[in-house]
N, C-alpha and C positions, 0 to 999 in steps of 0.2 A: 531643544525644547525641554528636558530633562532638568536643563541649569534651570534656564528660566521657570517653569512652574514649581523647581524647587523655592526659589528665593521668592514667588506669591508665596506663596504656602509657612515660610518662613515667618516674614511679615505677619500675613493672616492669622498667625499663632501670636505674634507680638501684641494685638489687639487692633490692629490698624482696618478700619474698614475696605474692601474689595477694592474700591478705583483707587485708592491710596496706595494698596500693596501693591497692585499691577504697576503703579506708576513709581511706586521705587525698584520694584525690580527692575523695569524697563532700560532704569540710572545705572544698573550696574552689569546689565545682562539680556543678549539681542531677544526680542521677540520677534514672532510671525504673526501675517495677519490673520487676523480671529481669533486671535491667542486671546482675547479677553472672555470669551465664551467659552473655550477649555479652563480657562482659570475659574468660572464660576461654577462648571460643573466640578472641577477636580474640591474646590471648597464643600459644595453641597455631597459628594459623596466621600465627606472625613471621615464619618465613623464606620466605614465599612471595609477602612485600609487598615490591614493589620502591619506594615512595613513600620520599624522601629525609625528608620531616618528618611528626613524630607524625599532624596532622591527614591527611596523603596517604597513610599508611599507612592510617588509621581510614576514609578514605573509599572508597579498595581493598577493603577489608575488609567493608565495608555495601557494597558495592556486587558484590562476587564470590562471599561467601561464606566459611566456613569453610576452609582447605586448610590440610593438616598437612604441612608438609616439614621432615625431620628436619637438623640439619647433615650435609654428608658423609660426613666421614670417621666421623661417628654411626652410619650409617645401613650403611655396608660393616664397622662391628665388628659386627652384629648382623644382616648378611643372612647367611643360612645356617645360624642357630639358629632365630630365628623368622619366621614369615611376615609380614613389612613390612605390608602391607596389611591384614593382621587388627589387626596390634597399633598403625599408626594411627588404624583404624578405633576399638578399645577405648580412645583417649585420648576420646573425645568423651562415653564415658559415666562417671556416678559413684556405685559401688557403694557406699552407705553401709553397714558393718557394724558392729551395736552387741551388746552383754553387758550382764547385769544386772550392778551394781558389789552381791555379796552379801556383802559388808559393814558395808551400808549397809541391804537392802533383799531380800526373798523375793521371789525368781525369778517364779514362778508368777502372785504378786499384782501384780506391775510388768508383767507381760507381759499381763494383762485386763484391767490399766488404760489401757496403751496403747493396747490392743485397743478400747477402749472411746471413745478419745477419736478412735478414726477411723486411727491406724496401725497399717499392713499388715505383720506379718512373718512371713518365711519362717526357719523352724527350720533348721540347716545338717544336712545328715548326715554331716559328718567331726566337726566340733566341737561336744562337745550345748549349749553356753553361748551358741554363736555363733548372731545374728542377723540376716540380712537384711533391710535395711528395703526392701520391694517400693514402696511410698507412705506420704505422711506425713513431716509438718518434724519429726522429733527431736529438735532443738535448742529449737524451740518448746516444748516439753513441761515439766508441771513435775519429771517425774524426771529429764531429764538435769539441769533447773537445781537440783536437789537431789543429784547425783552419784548416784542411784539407779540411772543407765544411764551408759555407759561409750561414747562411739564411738570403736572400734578395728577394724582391717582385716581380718580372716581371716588373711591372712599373717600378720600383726604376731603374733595368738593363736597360729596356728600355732608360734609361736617359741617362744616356753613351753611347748606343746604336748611339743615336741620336747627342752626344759629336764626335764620332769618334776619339777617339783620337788614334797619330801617334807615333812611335817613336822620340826623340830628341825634339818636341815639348812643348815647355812652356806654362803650363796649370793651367789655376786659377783660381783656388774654393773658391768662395766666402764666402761660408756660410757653411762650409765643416764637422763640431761635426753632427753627431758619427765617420762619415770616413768611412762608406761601400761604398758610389760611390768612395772616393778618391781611396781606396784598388783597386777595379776594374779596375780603368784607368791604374794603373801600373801594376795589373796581365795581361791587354790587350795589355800594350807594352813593356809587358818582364821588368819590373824595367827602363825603358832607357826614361822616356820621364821628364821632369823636371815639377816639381809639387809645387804652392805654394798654399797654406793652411792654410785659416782667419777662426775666430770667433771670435762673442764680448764675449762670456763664457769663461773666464780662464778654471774653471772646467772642462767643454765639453773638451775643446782645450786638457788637461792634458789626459783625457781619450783616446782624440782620438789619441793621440800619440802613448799611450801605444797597443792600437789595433792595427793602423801601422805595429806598433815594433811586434806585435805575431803573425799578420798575413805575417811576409817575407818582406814588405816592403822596401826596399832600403830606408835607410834612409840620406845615401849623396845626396838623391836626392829631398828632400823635405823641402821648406822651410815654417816655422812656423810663424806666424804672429795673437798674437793678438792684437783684432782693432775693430774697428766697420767700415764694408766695406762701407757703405755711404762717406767716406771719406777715401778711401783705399790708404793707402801708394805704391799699384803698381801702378806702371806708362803704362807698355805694357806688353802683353800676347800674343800668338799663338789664345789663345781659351779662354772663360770662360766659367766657369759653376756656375750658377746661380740658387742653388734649394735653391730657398727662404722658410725664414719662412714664417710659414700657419696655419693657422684654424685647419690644419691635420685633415678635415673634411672626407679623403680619405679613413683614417685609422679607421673609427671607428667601422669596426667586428674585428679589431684586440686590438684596445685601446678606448675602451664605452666611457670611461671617458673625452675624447675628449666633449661629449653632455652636460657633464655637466658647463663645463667652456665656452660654446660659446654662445655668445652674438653677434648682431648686430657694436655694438661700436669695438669691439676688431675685426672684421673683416676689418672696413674701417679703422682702424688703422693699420692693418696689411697691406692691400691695399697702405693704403700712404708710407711705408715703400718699399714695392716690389716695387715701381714707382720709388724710390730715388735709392732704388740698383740696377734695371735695368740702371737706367740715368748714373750712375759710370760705370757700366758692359761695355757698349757702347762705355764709352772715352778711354776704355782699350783697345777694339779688336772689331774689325769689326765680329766677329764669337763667337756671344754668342748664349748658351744654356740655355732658362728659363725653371721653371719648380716648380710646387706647389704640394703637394700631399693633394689639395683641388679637392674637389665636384662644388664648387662657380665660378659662372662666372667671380667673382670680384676680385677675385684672378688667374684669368686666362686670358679670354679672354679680357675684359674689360682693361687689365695691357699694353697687347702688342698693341694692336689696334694703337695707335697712332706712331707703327714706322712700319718698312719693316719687316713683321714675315709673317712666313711658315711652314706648317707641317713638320717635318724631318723625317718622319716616314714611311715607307710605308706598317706598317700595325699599328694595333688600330684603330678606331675611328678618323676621321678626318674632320675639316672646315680649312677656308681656311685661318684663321690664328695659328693653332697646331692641334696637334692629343690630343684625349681624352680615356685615359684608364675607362672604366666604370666597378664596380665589378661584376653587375649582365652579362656584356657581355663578358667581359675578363679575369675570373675569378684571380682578381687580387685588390689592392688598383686603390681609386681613382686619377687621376693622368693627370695635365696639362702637356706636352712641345711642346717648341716653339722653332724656329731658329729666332733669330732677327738680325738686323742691323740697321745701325742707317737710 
């Protein structure tokens, strides 16, 4: 066990997100079962191994247990918004939230089947699509591996929620790789609303294509653009949707690895960036959707503030410039959106 969560943890450091590192280590070195659950906890408590080499960390670690210590200066942006200790505490768990993809498949009859083969879900009462999986491997299943079920966050749905999008309405996704909001807007309006779809990643873009295309998508109806949206080749939209890149400080009981790579600098860089793609978003359509699946007020609050923004929400966590998905209250990622205009 000692090899193996060394060589996670090795990767982990290389920059490689969680399921990628477990899955080269696995290439070169035996695991056990549930070894993905020790690898996420052994990520989530990096800073509180003082062992100079991978093995003395992993031996720290099997030997003290879990402990979550944030970076410093992490930890004093975010004392006095949320209660540290709750919101440590909600890294250790993982809320898996999934939707029927009803493009592919009726709601009712996906959800008896699952029902049937042994998973647990709790219906949401904010989002009626939205589902909790209580127990039960999802992925296991043959409807996710049919795209008949969707795993996406609460928040994330939340986003579209907050989008509303209509039929016949031109709608543009800014920032759009992997394509789970895009999918959603179009299973919410039947294939019929017209969708364009940026990213500066070729690669992302190629992926997210291919999801599209498996998930039902209507693809006469989506146009493709890669670009780097600060300087977006659309002229006018219905809508935008603007989930900026982020710290993905949101995600981190679901992707540790996020702790490792965040820095100070690379946040107000990301910041000057979300201020440039709101300013674009804006001269497109009077009816933008912001939105970061950060923790940081500097990625949230602090972005919109200087224009006309509002919660759109009428549940989550709310001031009076967006609502706030929090994990230890809503058991979900963490999660800015905002309604802005200029």
């Amino acid at each position: 066990m000692e090899d193996f969560l060394s060589r996670v943890l090795y990767f982990a450091e290389k920059g490689y997100p969680l399921p990628v590192a477990y899955k080269k280590a696995k290439e070169v070195s035996r695991s056990v079962k549930d070894s993905y659950e020790l690898a996420r906890r052994l990520i989530l408590s990096y800073y509180s191994l003082s062992g100079k080499s991978y093995r003395k960390k992993v031996r720290e670690f099997l030997q003290k247990g879990v402990r979550i210590v944030l970076p410093e200066w992490f930890e004093r942006e975010l004392d006095g918004i949320y209660d540290i200790e709750k919101l440590k505490d909600s890294f250790l768990d993982r809320v898996i939230w999934i939707r029927v993809n009803t493009l592919k498949a009726d709601e009712d009859k996906v959800i008896k089947s699952l029902e049937n083969e042994g998973i647990i879900l709790e219906k949401d009462k904010d989002i009626p699509y939205a589902y909790k999986v209580v127990k039960g491997d999802i992925r296991s299943t043959t409807e996710f591996k049919e795209f008949k079920v969707i795993i996406q966050d609460k928040a994330s749905m939340a986003v579209i929620e907050a989008l509303k999008p209509e039929k016949g309405e031109l709608i543009f996704d800014m920032a759009s790789a992997p394509g789970i909001k895009a999918s959603l807007i179009m299973a919410l309006t039947d294939n019929q609303s017209e969708l364009v779809v940026s990213d500066v990643d070729r690669e992302r873009l190629h992926k997210e294509i291919k999801f599209l295309h498996d998930v039902g998508v209507n693809m006469d109806k989506v146009h493709i653009i890669h670009q780097d949206s600060t300087s977006s080749s659309v002229i006018k939209a219905d809508k935008v949707l603007l989930d900026a890149p982020c710290s993905s400080t949101g995600m981190i009981s679901n992707e540790p690895t996020v702790l490792l790579k965040l820095t100070k600098q690379r946040v107000n860089e990301l910041s000057e960036l979300q201020k440039n793609l709101l300013n674009k978003a804006l001269s497109i359509s009077s009816y933008v959707i912001y939105a970061t699946c950060s923790l940081l007020p500097q990625e949230g609050e602090y972005i919109v503030k200087e224009f006309n923004a509002k919660p759109p929400l009428s549940f989550a966590s709310s001031n009076s410039l967006g609502n706030r998905f929090i994990p230890y209250l809503h058991q979900s990622e963490g999660f800015f959106i905002s309604k802005v205009s200029g």
